[in-house]
C-alpha positions as CSV (number, residue, x, y, z in Angstrom):
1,X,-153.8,53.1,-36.8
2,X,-153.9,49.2,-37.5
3,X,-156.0,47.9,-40.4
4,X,-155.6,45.0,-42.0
5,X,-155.4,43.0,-45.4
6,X,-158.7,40.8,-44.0
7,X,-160.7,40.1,-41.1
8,X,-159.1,38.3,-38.2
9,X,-155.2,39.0,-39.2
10,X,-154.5,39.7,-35.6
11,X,-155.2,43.5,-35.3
12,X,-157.0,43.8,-32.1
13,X,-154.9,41.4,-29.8
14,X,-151.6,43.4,-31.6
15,X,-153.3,46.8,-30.7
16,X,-154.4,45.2,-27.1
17,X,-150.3,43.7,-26.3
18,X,-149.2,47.3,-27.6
19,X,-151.4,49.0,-25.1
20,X,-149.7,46.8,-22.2
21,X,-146.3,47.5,-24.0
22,X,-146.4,50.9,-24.4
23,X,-147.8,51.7,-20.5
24,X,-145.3,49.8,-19.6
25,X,-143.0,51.6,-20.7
26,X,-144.7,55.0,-19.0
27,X,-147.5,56.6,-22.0
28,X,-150.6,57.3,-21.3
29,X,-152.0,54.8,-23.9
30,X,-155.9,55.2,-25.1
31,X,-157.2,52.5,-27.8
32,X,-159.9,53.4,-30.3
33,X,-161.8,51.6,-33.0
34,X,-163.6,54.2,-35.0
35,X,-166.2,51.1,-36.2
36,X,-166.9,48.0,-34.4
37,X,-169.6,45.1,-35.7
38,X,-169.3,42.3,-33.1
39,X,-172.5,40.5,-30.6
40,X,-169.7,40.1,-27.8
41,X,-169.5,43.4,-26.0
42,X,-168.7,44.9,-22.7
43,X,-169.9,47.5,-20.7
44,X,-168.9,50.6,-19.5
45,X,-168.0,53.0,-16.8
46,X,-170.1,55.6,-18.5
47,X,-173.3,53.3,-18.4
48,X,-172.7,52.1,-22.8
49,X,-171.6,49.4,-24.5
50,X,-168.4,48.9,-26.7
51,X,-166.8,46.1,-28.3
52,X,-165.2,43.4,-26.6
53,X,-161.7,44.0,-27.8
54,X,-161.6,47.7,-27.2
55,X,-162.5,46.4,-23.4
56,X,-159.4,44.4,-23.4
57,X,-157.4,47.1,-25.2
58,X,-158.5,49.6,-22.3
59,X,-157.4,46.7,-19.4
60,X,-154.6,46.3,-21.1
61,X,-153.9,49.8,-21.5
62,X,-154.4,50.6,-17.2
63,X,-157.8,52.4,-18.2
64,X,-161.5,51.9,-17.7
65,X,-163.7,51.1,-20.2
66,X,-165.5,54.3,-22.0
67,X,-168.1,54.6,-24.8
68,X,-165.7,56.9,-26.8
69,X,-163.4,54.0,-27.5
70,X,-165.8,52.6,-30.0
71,X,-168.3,55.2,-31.0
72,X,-169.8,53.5,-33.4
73,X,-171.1,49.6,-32.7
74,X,-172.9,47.2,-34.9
75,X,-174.6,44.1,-33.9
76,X,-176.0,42.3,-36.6
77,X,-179.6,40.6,-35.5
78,X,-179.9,38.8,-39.3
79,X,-178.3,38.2,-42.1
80,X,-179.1,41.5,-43.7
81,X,-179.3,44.0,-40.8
82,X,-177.9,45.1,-37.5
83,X,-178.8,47.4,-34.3
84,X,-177.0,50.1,-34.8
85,X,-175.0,51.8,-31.2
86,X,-173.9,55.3,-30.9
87,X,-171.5,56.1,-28.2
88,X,-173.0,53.2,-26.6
89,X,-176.7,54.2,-26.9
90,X,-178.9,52.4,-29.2
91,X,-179.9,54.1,-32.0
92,X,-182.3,51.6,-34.0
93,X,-181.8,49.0,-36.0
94,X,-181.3,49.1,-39.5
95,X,-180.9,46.5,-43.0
96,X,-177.2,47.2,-44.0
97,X,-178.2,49.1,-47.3
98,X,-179.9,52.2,-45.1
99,X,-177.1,51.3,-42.6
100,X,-173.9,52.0,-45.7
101,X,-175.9,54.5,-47.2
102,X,-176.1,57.1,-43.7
103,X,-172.7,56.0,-42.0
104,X,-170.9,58.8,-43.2
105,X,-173.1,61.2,-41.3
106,X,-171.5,59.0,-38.0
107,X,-167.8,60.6,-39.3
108,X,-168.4,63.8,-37.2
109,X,-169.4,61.6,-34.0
110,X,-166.7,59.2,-34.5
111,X,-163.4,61.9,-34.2
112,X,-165.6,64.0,-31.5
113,X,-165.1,60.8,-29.6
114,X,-161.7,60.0,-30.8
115,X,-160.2,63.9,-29.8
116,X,-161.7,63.0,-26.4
117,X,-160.0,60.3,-25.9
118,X,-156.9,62.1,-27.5
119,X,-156.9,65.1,-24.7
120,X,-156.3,62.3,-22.4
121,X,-153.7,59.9,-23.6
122,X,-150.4,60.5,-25.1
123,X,-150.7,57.6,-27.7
124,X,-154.2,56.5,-29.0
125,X,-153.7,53.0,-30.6
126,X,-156.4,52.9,-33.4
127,X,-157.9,49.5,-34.9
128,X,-159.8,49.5,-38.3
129,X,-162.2,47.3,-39.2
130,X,-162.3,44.2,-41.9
131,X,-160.1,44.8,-44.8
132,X,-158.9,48.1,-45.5
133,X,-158.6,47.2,-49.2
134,X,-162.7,46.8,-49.5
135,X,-162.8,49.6,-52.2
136,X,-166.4,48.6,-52.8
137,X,-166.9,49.7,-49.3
138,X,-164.6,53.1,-49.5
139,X,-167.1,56.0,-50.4
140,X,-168.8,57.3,-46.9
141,X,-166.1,54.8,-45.0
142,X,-165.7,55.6,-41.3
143,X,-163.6,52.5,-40.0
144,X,-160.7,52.9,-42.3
145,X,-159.0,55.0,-44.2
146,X,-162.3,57.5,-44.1
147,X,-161.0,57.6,-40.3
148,X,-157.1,57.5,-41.2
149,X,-157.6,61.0,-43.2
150,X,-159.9,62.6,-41.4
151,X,-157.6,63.0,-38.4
152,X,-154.3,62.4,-40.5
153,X,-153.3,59.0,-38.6
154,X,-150.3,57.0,-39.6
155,X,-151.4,53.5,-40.8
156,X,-150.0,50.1,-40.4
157,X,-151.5,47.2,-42.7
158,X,-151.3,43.8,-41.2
159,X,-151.0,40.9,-42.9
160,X,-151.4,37.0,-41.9
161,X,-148.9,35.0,-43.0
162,X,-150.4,31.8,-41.9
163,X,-153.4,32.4,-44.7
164,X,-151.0,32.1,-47.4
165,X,-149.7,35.1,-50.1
166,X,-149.2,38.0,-47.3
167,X,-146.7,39.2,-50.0
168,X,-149.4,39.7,-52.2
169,X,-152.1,40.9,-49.6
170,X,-149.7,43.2,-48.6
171,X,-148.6,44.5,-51.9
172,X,-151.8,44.6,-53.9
173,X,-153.6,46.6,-50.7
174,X,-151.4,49.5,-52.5
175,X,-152.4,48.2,-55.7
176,X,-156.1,48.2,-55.2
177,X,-156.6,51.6,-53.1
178,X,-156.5,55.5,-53.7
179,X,-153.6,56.8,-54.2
180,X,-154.4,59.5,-51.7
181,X,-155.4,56.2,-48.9
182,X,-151.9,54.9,-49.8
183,X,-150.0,57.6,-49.0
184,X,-151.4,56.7,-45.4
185,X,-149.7,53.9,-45.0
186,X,-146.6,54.4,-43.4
187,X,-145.4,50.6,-42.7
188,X,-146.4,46.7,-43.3
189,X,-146.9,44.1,-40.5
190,X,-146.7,40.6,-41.5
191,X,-148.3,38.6,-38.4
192,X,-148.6,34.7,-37.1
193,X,-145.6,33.8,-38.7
194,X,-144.3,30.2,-37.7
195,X,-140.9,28.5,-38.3
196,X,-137.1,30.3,-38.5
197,X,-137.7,33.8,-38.8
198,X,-134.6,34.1,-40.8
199,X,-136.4,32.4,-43.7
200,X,-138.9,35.6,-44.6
201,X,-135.6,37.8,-44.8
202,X,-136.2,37.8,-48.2
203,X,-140.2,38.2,-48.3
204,X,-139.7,41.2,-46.3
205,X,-137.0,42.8,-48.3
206,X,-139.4,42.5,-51.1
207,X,-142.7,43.9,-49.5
208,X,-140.4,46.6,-48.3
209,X,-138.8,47.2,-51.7
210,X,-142.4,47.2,-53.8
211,X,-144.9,49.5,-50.9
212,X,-141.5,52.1,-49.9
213,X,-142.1,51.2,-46.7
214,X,-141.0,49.8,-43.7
215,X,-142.1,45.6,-42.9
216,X,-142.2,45.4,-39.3
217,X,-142.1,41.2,-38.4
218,X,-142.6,38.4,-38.5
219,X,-144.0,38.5,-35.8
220,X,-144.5,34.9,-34.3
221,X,-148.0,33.4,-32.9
222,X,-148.2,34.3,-29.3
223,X,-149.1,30.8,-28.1
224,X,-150.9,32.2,-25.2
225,X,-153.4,34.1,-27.5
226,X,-156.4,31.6,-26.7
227,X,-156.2,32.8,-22.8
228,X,-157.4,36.4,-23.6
229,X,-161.1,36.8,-24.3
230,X,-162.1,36.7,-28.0
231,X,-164.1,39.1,-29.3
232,X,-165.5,37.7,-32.8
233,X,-167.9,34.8,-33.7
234,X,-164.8,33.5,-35.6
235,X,-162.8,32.7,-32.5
236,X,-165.5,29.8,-31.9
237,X,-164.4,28.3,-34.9
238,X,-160.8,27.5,-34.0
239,X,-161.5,26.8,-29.9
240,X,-160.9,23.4,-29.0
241,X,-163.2,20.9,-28.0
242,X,-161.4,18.1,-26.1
243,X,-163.4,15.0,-25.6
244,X,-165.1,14.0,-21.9
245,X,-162.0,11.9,-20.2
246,X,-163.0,12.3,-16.6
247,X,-164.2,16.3,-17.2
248,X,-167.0,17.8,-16.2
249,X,-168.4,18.1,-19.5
250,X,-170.2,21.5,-20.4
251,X,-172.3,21.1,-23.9
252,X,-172.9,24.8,-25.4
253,X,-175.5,24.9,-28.7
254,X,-174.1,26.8,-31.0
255,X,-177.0,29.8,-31.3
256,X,-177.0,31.7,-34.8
257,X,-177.3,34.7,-33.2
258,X,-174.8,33.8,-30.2
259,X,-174.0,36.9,-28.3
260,X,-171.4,37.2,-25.0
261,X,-170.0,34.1,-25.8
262,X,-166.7,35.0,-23.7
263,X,-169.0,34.5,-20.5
264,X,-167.6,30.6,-21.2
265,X,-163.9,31.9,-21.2
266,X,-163.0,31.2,-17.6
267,X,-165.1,27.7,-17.8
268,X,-162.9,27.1,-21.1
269,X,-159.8,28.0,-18.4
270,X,-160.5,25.5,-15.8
271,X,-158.2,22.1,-16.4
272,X,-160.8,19.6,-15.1
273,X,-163.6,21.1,-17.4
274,X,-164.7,20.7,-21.3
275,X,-166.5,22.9,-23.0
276,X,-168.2,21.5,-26.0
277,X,-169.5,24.0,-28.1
278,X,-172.6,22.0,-30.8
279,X,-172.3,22.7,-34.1
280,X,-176.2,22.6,-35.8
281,X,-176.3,19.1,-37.3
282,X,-175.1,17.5,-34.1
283,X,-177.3,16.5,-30.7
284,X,-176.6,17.8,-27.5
285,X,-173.9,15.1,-26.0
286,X,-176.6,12.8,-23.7
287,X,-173.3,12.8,-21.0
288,X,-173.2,16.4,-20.2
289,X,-172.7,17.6,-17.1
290,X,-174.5,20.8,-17.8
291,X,-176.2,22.8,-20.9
292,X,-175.4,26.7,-21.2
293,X,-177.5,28.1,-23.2
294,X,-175.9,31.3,-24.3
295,X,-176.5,35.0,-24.8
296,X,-178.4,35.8,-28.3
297,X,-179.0,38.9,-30.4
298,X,-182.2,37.4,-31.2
299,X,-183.8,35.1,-28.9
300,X,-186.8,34.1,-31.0
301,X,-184.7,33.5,-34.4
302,X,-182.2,31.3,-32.2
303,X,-185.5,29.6,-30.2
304,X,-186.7,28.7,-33.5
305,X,-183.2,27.5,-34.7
306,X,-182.9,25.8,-31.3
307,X,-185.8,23.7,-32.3
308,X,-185.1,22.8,-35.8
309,X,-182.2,21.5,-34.8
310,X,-183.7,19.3,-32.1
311,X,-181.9,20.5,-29.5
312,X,-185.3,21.4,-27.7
313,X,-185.5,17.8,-27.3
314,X,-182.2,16.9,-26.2
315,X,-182.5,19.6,-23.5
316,X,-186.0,18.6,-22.1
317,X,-184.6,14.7,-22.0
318,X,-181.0,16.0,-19.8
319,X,-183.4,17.8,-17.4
320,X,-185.9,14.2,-16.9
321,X,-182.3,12.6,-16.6
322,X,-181.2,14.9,-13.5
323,X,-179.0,17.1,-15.5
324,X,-178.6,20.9,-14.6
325,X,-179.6,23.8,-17.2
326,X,-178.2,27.4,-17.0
327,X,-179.6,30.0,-19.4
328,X,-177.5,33.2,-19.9
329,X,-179.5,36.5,-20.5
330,X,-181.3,35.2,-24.1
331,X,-180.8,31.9,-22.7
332,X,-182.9,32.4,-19.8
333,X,-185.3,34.1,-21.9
334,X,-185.3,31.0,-23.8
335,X,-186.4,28.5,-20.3
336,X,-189.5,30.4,-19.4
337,X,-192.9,29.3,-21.1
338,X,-192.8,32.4,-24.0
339,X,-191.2,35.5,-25.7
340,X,-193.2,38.1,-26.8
341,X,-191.6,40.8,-28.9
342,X,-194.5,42.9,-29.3
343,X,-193.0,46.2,-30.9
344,X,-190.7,44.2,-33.2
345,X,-187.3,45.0,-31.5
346,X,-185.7,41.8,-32.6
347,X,-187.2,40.9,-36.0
348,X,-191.0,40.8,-36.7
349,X,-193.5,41.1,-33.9
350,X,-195.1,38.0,-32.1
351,X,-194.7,35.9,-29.4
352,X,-192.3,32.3,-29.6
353,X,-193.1,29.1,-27.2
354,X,-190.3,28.8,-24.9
355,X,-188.7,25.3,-23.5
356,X,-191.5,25.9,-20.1
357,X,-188.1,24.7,-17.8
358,X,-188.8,27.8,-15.3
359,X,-192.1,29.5,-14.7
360,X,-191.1,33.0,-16.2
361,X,-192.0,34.7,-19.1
362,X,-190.4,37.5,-21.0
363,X,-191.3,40.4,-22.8
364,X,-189.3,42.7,-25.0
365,X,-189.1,46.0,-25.3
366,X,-187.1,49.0,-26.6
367,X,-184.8,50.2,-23.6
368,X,-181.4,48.5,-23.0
369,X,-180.3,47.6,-19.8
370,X,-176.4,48.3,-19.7
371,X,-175.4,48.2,-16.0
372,X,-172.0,46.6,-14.0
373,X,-173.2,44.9,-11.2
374,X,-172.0,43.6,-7.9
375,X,-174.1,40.3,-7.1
376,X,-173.6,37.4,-4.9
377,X,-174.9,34.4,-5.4
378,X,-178.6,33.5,-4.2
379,X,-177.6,30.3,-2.5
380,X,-174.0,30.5,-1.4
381,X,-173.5,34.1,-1.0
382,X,-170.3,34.2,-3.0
383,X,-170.0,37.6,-4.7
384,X,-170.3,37.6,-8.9
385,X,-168.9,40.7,-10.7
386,X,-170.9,41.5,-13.8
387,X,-173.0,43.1,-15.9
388,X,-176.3,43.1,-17.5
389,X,-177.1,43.6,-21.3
390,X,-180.6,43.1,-22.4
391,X,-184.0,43.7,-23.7
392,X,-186.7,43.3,-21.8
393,X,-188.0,42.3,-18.8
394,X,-188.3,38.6,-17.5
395,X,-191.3,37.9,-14.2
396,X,-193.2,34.9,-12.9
397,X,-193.1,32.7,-9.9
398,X,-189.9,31.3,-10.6
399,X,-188.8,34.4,-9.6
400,X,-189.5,33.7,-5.9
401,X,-186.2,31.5,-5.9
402,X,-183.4,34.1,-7.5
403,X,-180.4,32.4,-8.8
404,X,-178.8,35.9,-7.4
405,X,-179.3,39.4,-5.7
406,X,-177.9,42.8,-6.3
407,X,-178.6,45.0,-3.2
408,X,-180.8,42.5,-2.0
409,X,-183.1,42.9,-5.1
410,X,-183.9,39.0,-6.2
411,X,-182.4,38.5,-10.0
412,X,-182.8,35.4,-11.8
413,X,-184.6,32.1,-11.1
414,X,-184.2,28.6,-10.5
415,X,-186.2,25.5,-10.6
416,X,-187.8,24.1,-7.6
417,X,-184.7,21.8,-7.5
418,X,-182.2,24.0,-8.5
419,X,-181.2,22.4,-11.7
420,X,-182.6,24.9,-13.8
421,X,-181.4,28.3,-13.7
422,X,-181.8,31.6,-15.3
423,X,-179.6,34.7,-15.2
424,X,-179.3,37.8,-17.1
425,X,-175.8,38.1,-15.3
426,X,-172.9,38.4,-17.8
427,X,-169.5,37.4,-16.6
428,X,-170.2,35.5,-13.5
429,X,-167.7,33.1,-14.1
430,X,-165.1,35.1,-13.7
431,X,-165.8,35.4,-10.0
432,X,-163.6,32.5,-8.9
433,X,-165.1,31.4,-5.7
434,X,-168.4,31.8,-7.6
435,X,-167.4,29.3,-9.9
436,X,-165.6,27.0,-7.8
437,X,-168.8,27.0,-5.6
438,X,-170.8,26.4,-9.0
439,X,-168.7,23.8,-10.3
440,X,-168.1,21.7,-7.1
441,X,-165.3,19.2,-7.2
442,X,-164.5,19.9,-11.1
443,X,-163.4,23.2,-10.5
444,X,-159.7,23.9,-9.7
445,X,-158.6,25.4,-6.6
446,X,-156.0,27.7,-7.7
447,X,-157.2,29.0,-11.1
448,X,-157.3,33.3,-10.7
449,X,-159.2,33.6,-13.8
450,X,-158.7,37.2,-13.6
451,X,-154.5,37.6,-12.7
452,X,-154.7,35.1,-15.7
453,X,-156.2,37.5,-17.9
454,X,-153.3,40.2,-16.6
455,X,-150.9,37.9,-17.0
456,X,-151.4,36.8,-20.1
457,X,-151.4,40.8,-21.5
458,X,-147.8,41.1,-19.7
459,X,-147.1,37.6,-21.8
460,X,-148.1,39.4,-25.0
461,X,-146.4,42.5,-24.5
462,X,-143.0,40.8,-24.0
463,X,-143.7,39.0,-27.4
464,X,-144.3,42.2,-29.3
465,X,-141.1,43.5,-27.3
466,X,-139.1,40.7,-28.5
467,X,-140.0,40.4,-32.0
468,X,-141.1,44.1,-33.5
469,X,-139.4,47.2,-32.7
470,X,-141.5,49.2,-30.7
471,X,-138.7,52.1,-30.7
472,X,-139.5,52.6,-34.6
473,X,-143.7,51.5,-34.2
474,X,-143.3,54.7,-31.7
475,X,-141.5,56.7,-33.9
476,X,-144.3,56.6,-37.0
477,X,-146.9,58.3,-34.7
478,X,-147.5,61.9,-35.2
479,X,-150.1,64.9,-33.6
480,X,-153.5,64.0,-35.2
481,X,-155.2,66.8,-37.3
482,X,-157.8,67.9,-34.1
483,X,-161.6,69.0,-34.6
């Protein structure tokens, strides 16, 4: 099991490039995170949802996607709550007091799901969740070291060097947590180092010498890293924004609530394209090619954020100028004249104003569509792989022009023009001829978003290969404790 001194020290792309390493070498490889709390997730084979990264993990590991490799998702919706998914089912949602205060009753669900995956795989690769020295957090814990002792895992702590004082991270995780927790830990992984590696010789004789246990690293930044799909909020953050040139120039608000953001990924991947994702303070560049509006976790909170911001206006002025619009599941909600949320799913009940860009309108309701589809394209024909996520349903006359079908069943709308669509479709950009079709004369003619994907898993295997020894990782697993 991985945890880590923090959030974001590297722990799900070091599980995903051991899950390419380790099939690579022959093992049936399974990963698991007992506790996931991300608004980017994927679908599955067995009709659920689980977080992005554990998605990755599975590619990367030669399996499909299944709801028992992340029993237990979180998907915050405000600032104080989050819709709570069990084995890829929604359960409710719930303010994170109630939330903390039942988890521990999940514990029994959560290594249910992880001996199934167990009875299939002879290594399961196990990611925990934030810091695993969050004592505050410890009693009724299921993502950590709760998890570690229930099934008697072997843990590795990471720590990220380029944060500053891994030494100390590393070394006052022991300092700060159970004595029982500790004994755990079986070994110390300091990550993202940069510079001669000869140079921590010293810093990792002395987190070795203080724990009693093995340091595994430095392991170097995989440069590659930004070519894999991110799974949290924070990825957005460090993605770079490169200025127009001669690009076709995609401008992205950045919603509060932005959900499925990797749908951008392969747009981010194509060399004559920019992808600006604006930060709230800052209009909508008046140069763009096209506006995405994204996926949300709550599409009336982000349609009123969407206004405050003024974006509203800067959207309405790019469509009189000619400009195209694409709205992405809440995005699309977001183009039709209104939103009704009757029942309350998303926050309190009521209806929102939309932008009126296509004549649609939404309502919301309490059944989740989770289904992997095989479109095409309602103009071209080109076929779009992906999936649909939502609350909901979306009708009107705008509906008569489909910006796809699956099984000949319209989905979608467009403008009378065109220039405004709609889609609940998640992932259609990874469809290449899709895209290229999409994009016109911007888009590349080689780029196989999806061999990239592959490719850049093989890429990080090799790193972990030539910097950690995966003979000794190997060698700390043990039989879990079962049922």
């Amino acid at each position: 099991m991985f945890m880590g001194t923090g959030s974001d020290v590297g722990k799900s792309l070091i599980v995903a490039g051991l899950c390419r390493a380790y099939r690579r070498r022959g093992l049936r490889v399974a990963p698991f995170k007992p506790q996931n709390m991300s608004n980017n997730a994927a679908v599955t084979v067995d009709g659920g949802e689980i977080g992005r990264a554990q998605a990755l993990q599975a590619r990367a590991a030669g399996r499909e996607s299944v709801t028992a490799m992340n029993p237990v998702l979180l998907k915050p919706e405000h600032e104080t709550g989050a819709q709570l998914i069990v084995r890829g089912k929604r359960i409710g949602s719930f303010p994170a007091r109630e939330y903390f205060a039942r988890r521990g009753a999940l514990l029994p669900d959560v290594v249910a799901a992880f001996d199934e995956l167990a009875d299939s795989a002879d290594l399961v690769l196990v990611e925990g969740a934030g810091s695993a020295s969050e004592v505050n957090l410890r009693s009724g814990d299921i993502a950590n070291f709760g998890f570690a002792r229930a099934v008697n895992a072997p843990v590795v702590v990471i720590g990220d060097i380029h944060r500053g004082g891994v030494i100390a991270a590393l070394v006052g995780t022991f300092a700060v947590i159970e004595a029982a927790d500790a004994a755990c830990i079986a070994a110390t992984l300091v990550n993202r180092f940069a510079g001669d590696p000869a140079l921590f010789g010293e810093g990792r004789a002395f987190i070795a010498a203080r724990t009693g246990r093995p340091c595994f690293g430095p392991l170097p930044v995989y440069v590659d890293a930004h070519r894999l799909p991110a799974e949290d909020v924070l990825a957005l953050d460090a993605a770079p924004t490169p200025g127009r040139a001669d690009r076709f120039l995609v401008a992205v608000p950045r919603l509060p609530h932005i959900a499925n953001f990797d749908d951008l990924d392969p747009l981010r991947a194509e060399p004559g394209v920019s992808v600006v994702m604006v930060e709230r303070g800052s209009p909508l560049p008046r140069d763009a090619d096209l506006i995405i509006l994204p996926g949300s976790k709550a599409t009336r909170a982000d349609l009123s954020a969407l206004r405050t911001e003024g974006w509203d206006v800067d959207i309405l002025a790019h469509r009189r100028a000619g400009g195209r619009v694409l709205g992405l599941c809440g995005g699309y909600q977001m183009l039709g004249h209104s939103v009704a949320d009757p029942e309350g799913i998303e926050g309190l009940p009521g209806t929102s104003r939309g932008l009126g860009l296509l004549d649609v309108d939404t309502e919301l309701g309490p059944v989740k569509q989770l289904r992997v589809e095989a479109a095409v394209d309602a103009v071209d024909g080109n076929a779009i792989a992906g999936y649909h996520m939502h609350m909901g349903a979306t009708e009107g006359a705008a509906r008569q022009l489909p910006f796809a079908r699956i099984g000949g069943v319209p989905e979608g709308a467009r403008s009378a023009d065109g220039r405004v669509m709609g889609t609940y479709l998640h992932g259609l950009f990874a469809a290449d001829a899709f895209r290229r079709a999409f994009l016109g004369p911007a888009a590349s003619a080689t780029l196989d978003y999806e061999a990239g994907i592959d490719a850049a898993l093989d890429g990080l295997a090799a790193h972990l290969e030539r910097h950690l020894d995966l003979d000794a990782l190997l060698a700390l697993a043990r039989p879990p404790r079962r049922g």
